[in-house]
Structure formats: structure tokens, C-alpha cells
C-alpha positions in Angstrom: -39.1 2.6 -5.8 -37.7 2.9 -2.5 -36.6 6.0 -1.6 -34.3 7.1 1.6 -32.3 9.7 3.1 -28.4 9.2 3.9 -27.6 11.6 6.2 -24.2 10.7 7.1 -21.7 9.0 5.8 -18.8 7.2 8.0 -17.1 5.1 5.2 -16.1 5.1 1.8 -14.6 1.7 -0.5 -13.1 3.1 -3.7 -14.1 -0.1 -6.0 -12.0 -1.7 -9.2 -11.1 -0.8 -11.8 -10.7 1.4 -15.0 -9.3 -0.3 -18.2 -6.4 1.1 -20.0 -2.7 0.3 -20.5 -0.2 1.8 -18.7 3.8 2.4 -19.5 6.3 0.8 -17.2 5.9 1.8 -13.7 9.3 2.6 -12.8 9.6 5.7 -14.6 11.8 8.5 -13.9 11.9 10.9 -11.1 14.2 11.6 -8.3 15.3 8.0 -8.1 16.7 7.8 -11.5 19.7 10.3 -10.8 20.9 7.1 -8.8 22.3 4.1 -10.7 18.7 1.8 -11.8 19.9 -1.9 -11.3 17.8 -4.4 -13.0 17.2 -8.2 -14.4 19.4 -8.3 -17.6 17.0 -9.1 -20.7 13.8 -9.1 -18.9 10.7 -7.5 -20.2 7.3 -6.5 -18.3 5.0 -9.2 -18.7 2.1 -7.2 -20.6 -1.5 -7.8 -19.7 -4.0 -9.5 -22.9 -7.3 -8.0 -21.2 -9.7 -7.1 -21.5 -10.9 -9.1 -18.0 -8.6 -9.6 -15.2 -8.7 -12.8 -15.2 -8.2 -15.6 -12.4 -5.0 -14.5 -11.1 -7.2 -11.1 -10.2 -10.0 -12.9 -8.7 -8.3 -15.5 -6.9 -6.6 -12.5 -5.2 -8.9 -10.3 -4.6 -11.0 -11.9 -1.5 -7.6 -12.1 0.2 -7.3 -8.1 -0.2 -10.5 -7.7 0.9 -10.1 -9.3 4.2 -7.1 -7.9 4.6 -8.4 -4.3 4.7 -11.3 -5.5 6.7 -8.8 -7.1 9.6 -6.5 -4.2 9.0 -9.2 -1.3 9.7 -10.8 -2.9 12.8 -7.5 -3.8 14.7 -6.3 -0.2 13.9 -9.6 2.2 13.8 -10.7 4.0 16.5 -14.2 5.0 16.9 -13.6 8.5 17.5 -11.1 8.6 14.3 -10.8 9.6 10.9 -9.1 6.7 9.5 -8.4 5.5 5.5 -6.1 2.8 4.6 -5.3 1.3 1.0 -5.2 -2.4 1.3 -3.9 -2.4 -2.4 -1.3 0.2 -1.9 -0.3 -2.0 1.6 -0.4 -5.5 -0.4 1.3 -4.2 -3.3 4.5 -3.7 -1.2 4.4 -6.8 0.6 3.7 -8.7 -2.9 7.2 -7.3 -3.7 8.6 -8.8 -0.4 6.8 -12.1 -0.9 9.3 -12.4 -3.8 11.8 -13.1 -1.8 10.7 -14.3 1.6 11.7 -17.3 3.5 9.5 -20.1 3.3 7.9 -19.5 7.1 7.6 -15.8 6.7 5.7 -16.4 3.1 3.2 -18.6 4.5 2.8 -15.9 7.1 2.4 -13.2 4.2 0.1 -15.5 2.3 -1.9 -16.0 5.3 -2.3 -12.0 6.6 -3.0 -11.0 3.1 -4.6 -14.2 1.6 -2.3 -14.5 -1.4 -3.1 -17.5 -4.0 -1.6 -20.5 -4.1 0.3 -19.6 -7.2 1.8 -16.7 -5.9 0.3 -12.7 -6.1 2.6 -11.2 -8.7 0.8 -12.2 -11.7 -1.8 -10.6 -9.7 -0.6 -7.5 -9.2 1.1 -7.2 -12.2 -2.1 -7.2 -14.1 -3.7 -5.0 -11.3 -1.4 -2.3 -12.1 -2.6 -2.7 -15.4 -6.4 -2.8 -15.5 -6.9 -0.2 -12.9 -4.0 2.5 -13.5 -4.7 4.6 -15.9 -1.2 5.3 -16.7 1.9 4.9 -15.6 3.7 7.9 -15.7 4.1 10.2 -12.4 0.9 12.3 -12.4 0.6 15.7 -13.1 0.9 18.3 -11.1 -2.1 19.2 -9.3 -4.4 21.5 -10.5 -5.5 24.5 -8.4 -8.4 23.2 -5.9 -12.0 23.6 -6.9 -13.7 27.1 -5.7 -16.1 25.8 -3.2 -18.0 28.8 -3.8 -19.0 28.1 -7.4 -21.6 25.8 -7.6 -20.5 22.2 -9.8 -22.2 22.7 -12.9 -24.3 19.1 -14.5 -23.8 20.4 -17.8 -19.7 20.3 -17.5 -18.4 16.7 -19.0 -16.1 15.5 -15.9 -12.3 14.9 -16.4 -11.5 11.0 -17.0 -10.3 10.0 -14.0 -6.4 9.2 -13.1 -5.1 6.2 -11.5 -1.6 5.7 -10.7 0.0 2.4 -9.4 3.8 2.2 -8.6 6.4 0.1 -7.1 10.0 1.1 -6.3 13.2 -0.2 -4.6 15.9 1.5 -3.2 19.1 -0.6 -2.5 22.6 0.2 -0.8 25.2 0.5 -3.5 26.7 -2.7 -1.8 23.9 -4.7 -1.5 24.2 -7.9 -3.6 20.5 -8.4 -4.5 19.7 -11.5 -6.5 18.7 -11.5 -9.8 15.8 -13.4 -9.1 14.4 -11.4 -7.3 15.2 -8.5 -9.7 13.6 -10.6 -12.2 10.0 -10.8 -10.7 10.3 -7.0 -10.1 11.2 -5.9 -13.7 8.2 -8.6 -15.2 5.2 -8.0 -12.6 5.9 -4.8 -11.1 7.9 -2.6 -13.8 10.6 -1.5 -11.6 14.4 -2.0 -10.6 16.6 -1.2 -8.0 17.8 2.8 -7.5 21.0 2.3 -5.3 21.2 5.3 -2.7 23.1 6.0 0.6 21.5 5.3 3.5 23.9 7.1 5.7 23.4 10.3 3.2 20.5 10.9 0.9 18.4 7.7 1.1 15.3 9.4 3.2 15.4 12.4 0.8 15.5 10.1 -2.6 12.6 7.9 -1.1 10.4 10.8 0.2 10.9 12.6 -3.2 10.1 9.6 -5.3 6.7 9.4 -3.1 5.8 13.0 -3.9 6.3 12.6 -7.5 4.2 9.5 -7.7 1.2 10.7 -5.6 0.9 14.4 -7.1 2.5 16.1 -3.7 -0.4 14.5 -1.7 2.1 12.3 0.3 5.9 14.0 0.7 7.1 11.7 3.5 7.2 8.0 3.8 10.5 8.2 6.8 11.4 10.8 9.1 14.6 9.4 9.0 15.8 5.7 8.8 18.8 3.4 10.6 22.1 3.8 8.6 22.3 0.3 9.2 19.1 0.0 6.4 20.3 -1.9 3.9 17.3 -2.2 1.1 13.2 -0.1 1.4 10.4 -1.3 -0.9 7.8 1.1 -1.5 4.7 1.4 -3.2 2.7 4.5 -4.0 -0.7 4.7 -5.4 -2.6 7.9 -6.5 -6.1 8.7 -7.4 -8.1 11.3 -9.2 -11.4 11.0 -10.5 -14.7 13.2 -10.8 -18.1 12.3 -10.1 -20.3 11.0 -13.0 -22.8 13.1 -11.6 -22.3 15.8 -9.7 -23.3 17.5 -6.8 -25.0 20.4 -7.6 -27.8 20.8 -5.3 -26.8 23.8 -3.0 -25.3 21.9 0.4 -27.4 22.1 3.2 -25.2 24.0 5.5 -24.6 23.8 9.6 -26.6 20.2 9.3 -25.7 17.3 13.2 -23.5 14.9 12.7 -23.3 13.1 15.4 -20.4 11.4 16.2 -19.5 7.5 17.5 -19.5 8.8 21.5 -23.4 10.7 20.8 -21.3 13.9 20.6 -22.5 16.3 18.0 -20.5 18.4 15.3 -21.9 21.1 13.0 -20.9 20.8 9.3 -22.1 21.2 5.6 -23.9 18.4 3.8 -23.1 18.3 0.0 -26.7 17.1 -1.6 -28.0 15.2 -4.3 -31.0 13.5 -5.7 -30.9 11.0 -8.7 -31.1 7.6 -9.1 -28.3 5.6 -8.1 -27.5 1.9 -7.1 -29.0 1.5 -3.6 -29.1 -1.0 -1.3 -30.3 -2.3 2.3 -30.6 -4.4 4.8 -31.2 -5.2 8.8 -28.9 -1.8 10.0 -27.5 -0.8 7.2 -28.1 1.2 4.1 -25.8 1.8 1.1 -25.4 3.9 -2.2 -22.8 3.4 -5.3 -21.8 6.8 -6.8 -19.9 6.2 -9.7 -16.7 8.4 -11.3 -16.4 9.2 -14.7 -16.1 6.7 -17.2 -18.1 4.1 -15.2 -14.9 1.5 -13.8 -14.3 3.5 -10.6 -16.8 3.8 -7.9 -17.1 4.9 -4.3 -19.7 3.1 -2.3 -21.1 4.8 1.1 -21.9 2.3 3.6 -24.2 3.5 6.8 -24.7 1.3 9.6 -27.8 2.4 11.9 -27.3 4.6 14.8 -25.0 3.3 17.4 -23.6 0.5 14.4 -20.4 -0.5 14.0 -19.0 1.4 10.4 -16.3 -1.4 9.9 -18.4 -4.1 10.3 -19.7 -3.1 6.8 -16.4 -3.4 5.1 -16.4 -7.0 5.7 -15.9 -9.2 2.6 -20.0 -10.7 2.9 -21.4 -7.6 4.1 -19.7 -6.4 1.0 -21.1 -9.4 -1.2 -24.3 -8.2 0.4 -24.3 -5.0 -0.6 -23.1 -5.6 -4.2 -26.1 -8.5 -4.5 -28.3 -5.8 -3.4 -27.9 -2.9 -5.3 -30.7 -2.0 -7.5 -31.2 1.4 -9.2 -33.6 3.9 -6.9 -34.6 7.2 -6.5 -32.1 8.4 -3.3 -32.1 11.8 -2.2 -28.2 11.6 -0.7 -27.1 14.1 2.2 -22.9 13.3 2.1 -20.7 15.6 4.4 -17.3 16.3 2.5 -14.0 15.3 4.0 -10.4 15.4 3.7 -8.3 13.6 6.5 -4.9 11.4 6.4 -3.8 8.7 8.5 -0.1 7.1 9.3 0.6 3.7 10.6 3.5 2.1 12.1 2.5 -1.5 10.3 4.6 -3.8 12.1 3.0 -3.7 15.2 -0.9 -4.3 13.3 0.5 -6.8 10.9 1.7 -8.6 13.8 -1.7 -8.8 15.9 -2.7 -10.3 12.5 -0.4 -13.1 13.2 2.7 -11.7 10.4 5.8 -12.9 12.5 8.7 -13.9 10.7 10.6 -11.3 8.9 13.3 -13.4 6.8 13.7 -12.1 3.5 17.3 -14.3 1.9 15.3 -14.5 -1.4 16.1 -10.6 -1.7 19.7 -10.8 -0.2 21.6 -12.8 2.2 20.4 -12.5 5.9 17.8 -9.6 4.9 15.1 -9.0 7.6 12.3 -6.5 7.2 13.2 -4.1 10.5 10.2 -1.4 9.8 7.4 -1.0 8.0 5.1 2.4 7.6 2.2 3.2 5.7 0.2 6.8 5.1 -2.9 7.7 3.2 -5.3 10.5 2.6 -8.3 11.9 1.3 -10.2 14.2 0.1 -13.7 14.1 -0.9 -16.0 17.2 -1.8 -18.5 17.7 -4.9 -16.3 17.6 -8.0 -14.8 14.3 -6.9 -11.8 12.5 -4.9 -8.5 12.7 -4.9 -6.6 10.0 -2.4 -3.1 8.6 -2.0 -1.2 6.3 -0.5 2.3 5.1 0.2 4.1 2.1 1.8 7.3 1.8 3.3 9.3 -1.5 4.1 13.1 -1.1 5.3 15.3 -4.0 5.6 18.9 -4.5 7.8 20.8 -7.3 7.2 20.5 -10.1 10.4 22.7 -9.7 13.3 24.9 -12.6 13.5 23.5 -15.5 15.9 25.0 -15.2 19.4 27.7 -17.0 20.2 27.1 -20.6 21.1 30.7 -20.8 23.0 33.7 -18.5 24.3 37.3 -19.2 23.7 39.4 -16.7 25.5 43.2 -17.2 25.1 44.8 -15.0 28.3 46.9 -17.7 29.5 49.6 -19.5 27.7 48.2 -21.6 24.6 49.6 -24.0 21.6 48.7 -23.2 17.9 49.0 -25.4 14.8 49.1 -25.2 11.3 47.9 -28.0 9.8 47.3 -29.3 6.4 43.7 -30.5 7.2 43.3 -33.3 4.3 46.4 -35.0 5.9 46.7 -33.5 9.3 50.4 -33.1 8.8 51.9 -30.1 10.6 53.6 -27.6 9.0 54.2 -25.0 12.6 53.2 -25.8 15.8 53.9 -23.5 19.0 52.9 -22.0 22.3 52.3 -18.6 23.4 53.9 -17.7 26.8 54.2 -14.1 26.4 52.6 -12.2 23.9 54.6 -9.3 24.5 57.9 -11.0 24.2 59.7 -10.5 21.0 62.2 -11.4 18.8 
């Protein structure tokens, strides 16, 4: 058996997937006092199970590059940082339902969507790995640090919540296309809502609802001129299959990217568990109750890069390699957040058109946000995630030519089949009259 000693821990990857059948992910919630606008006579496509399927794995090396590309143009060494390619992904499979045929090539580029399109995807995502697909609860008090986690206690199944949602002007003509795709893959319509008025306060509430009040604001405020915001929220809350219950070693280094050194408590365990290594790194698998949901910590050597680890065939690598062993894990416990601006990222990525006519006529994406967090200790995780996209309609093209009548001019009326006149004049003086 091999046996080694993680002493820190610089990244986490929450892996797929738990298998049960959710409701529709729509749902009810501040949104629904609003008028819900959706495809007439169209049902949720349901998923067969029990695999995923190839719609699932052709999609899911895309995501996982995705994330990878996403975390290194945006992660700073000296930073806290957690995305959710899925929660990110979802959104923009929503978008990709109606996008313009340059800026879905871009999309399916950035995020490495199939061929055939990601919403049979994601629609069987949501369905495999969420749990349910109801708002979850709200949160129970947090865990008294103080008492020690006891092995004997069965862990609470975990909770996984997946949800898209679509907030329209009451004006907006959206196509029913469009509204079709939404109400088959990703259980959801459109809430119409004022964005000179309540639209931020709608939006923000329906994002607290669906991530248990661990994510209250997606906008600060938007442009009245916002005409249409996709959002997706995603929510998780699972306990450890086994537990920390090892007293934490308390005060221990962690020292940080720069060789600077912070004091704080390691949470401890010693078990076997699926282990893994290689040249400069080292990795474990701790798996949440009920066995579909695990976190893997991934340790590069000192002085190694963490998201170098997270990409796709260091990933392969490390799932090739697991094996069970005897590990005595050392695991700091943390609980951070981290907001994006995503245009600007999505960009570097080489995501440039923003054309979206499939949704509504001359609809551009103008802004797109993203926030996550987590919180990781020794009962469990809990994590969330929500994406923003806000849309404007397309400022007319500038004028190609100027005609500017402030000197005297002739007018016609004209039948134009047969070009026969029916008035013709001049302007002299457009403040004679009579």
C-alpha cells in the first residue's frame, strides 16, 4: 500500500452525478407572481436512464475544458477562486438556442458543444445529477464546529439542484421556438418583468430561492434598456461518506503561492480512499453520501501550478490512477466566493459575436455575470452558483447617407406599381400657410 500525507489542499472538482428524477425546473418562487409565458403544448422531454447516455458524454470533454481555460485566464495565484463550468454552460446552452449562426460556432467552440447541439445534453444533466427539482430548503442551522462529527451518524443524502430561468420584457416578442427548446430541455418559460421597475429585485430573489440564500444577487442593477436575462442557478449539499472525525490538528503552515505563510486548522482523517500519483502531483477522491457525488483534492508539488491539474488529461490521469490506499489526509477547511464579469474572460477565449435573433429580433447579449461559493468543513460541502446573461435589443446600423431638406424641395406621391402621380409639390417656406 502506498501511503502519503496531503497536507494542503489548493483545489477541489465536485465530480458527476447522483441518479434520481427531478420535477420540472421552473418551479414557483418569486418569478411566478409575474405572467410565465411558454411553448403552447410542449412537454419536458423526460430522461429513460439509468446512464447518461452519448448526448452526456459527447458533452462533457467540452465542459471540462471549458472550466480548465476558464480558471487559468481568470485565477490569480494569490486567490481564492471557484467557478461552476456547468452552472456557466448551462446558461449559455439556453443562449445557443437561439444564436446567430457565427456567434453559435463561437459558443460551440468556447464551450465545446456537440455537433448535435447541447440541449439534449443538459436536459438529461439536470436530470441524472439533481436530486430534485424543487427550490431547496431552507438551510439548516450551521454545524457546531465544536462538537466533534460523529462516524457512527448515517450522513444526510445529499441535495443537488439544477435550474434555468428567463425573465423577459412584457413587450418582448420571443419566438416560440425558442420557448420550445426551453420548456423540453431545460423545464422553464419566460417570467415577464419590468426592467425599468422590479426586474433586478425578481431575478435576485429567484437566485436566492434556488440556491438556499447562498447567492442573493446576480445584478447590482441592470440598463432599462435590458430587454430579456437568462439565468441559471445550481445548488449543492452533500455530507461526507465518511467523516472527519479525527480531532483537527490546529495552528498547522500553509504556505501560500508567493512562499508566504498562514496559520490555520487542518481537519484530519485516515482511511482508505481512492489515491493517486504521479511526477508533482498527488491526488485523493473523498466521496459524499450515496456514492454519485465526489470531491477530488488535487496537490501539485511545491512551487506547482494548482490549475494545471484541472486540465482535462491531468484529469484522465488522475481518474486512470486511482486505486484504493491507506492515506492519512491533512485538508484545511474553507469557505470563500468569487464574482466574474464573464464577457471580458469569454472573450480572451475567442467568444465574439453576441447575435442572438433566434431569441428575438436584433437581440444582443450586452452583459454577462457569474458568482459562486463554497464552503467546505468536516460534515460536508455546500456550494452555489448563478449565471447572469442580459440582452438589449441592437442599435440600429449607422446611417449609410444624410438627406437634409433646409432648402426648398419637391415631393411626390406616387403609385409605385405604375409610377403615376397622384400630388406632386415643392416646399418654399415651411412656415407659410394656408
Amino acid at each position: 500500500m502506498r501511503r502519503r500525507t496531503l497536507t494542503t489542499a489548493l483545489l477541489t472538482l465536485a465530480a458527476l452525478a447522483a441518479c434520481r428524477t427531478p420535477g420540472s425546473g421552473s418551479g414557483s418562487g418569486p418569478g411566478s407572481g409575474h405572467r410565465l409565458v411558454t411553448a403552447e403544448g410542449v412537454a419536458r422531454e423526460s430522461y429513460a436512464g439509468p446512464e447518461p447516455g452519448p448526448p452526456v458524454a459527447n458533452l462533457q470533454p467540452g465542459l471540462a475544458a471549458f472550466g480548465h481555460a476558464l480558471l487559468s485566464a481568470v485565477a490569480e495565484p494569490r486567490a481564492n477562486t471557484v467557478l461552476s463550468p456547468l452552472g456557466i454552460a448551462y446558461a449559455y446552452g439556453m443562449a445557443r438556442a437561439g444564436a446567430d449562426p457565427a456567434t453559435g460556432a463561437g459558443l460551440d467552440e468556447v464551450f465545446g458543444f456537440p455537433p448535435e447541439g447541447p440541449h439534449a445534453a443538459f436536459g438529461t444533466l439536470s436530470r441524472v445529477i439533481a436530486t430534485t427539482g424543487e427550490a431547496p430548503p431552507v438551510p439548516a442551522p450551521a454545524p457546531d464546529r465544536e462538537t466533534p462529527r460523529d462516524a457512527r451518524q448515517d450522513p444526510a443524502p445529499p441535495v443537488v439542484h439544477l435550474a434555468g430561468g428567463l425573465f423577459t420584457a412584457g413587450d418582448l416578442a420571443v419566438r416560440q421556438e425558442f420557448l420550445r427548446v426551453l420548456a423540453a430541455h431545460y423545464g422553464t418559460g419566460a417570467h415577464q418583468v419590468d426592467f425599468a421597475a422590479d426586474a433586478v429585485e425578481v431575478i435576485n430573489a429567484w437566485a436566492g430561492e434556488r440556491t438556499a440564500g447562498r447567492i442573493t444577487k446576480v445584478f447590482d442593477l441592470l440598463d432599462p434598456a435590458t430587454r430579456l436575462v437568462l439565468a441559471s442557478a445550481l445548488h449543492l449539499k452533500a455530507e461526507w461518506a465518511v467523516p472527519f472525525t479525527d480531532p483537527p490538528e490546529p495552528g498547522a503552515v500553509f504556505t501560500r503561492a508567493d512562499g508566504t505563510a498562514v496559520r490555520t486548522d487542518l481537519m484530519r482523517l485516515e482511511t482508505e480512499l481512492p489515491y493517486a500519483s504521479g511526477p508533482g502531483w498527488q491526488a485523493a477522491e473523498l466521496a459524499y453520501a450515496g456514492g454519485g457525488l465526489a470531491m477530488w483534492v488535487l496537490l501539485p508539488a511545491p512551487g506547482g501550478s494548482p490549475a494545471r491539474l484541472l486540465a482535462p488529461e491531468a484529469l484522465t490521469r488522475v481518474r486512470d490512477g486511482l486505486e484504493r490506499t491507506r492515506v492519512r489526509l491533512a485538508l484545511p477547511r474553507w469557505d470563500f466566493s468569487t464574482a466574474l464579469e464573464l464577457g471580458p474572460a469569454l472573450e480572451g477565449l475567442g467568444l465574439r459575436s453576441s447575435g442572438y435573433p433566434g431569441i428575438s429580433d436584433g437581440l444582443v447579449l450586452d452583459r454577462a455575470v457569474h458568482g459562486a461559493n463554497i464552503t467546505v468543513d468536516e460534515w460536508g460541502t455546500e456550494a452555489a452558483a448563478v449565471t447572469g446573461l442580459a440582452f438589449r435589443l441592437s442599435a440600429p446600423p449607422p446611417a449609410e447617407a444624410e438627406l437634409r431638406a433646409d432648402r426648398p424641395f419637391a415631393f411626390a406621391v406616387v403609385h409605385r406599381p405604375t409610377l403615376v402621380p397622384l400630388f406632386i409639390g415643392q416646399v418654399a417656406d415651411p412656415a407659410a400657410t394656408g
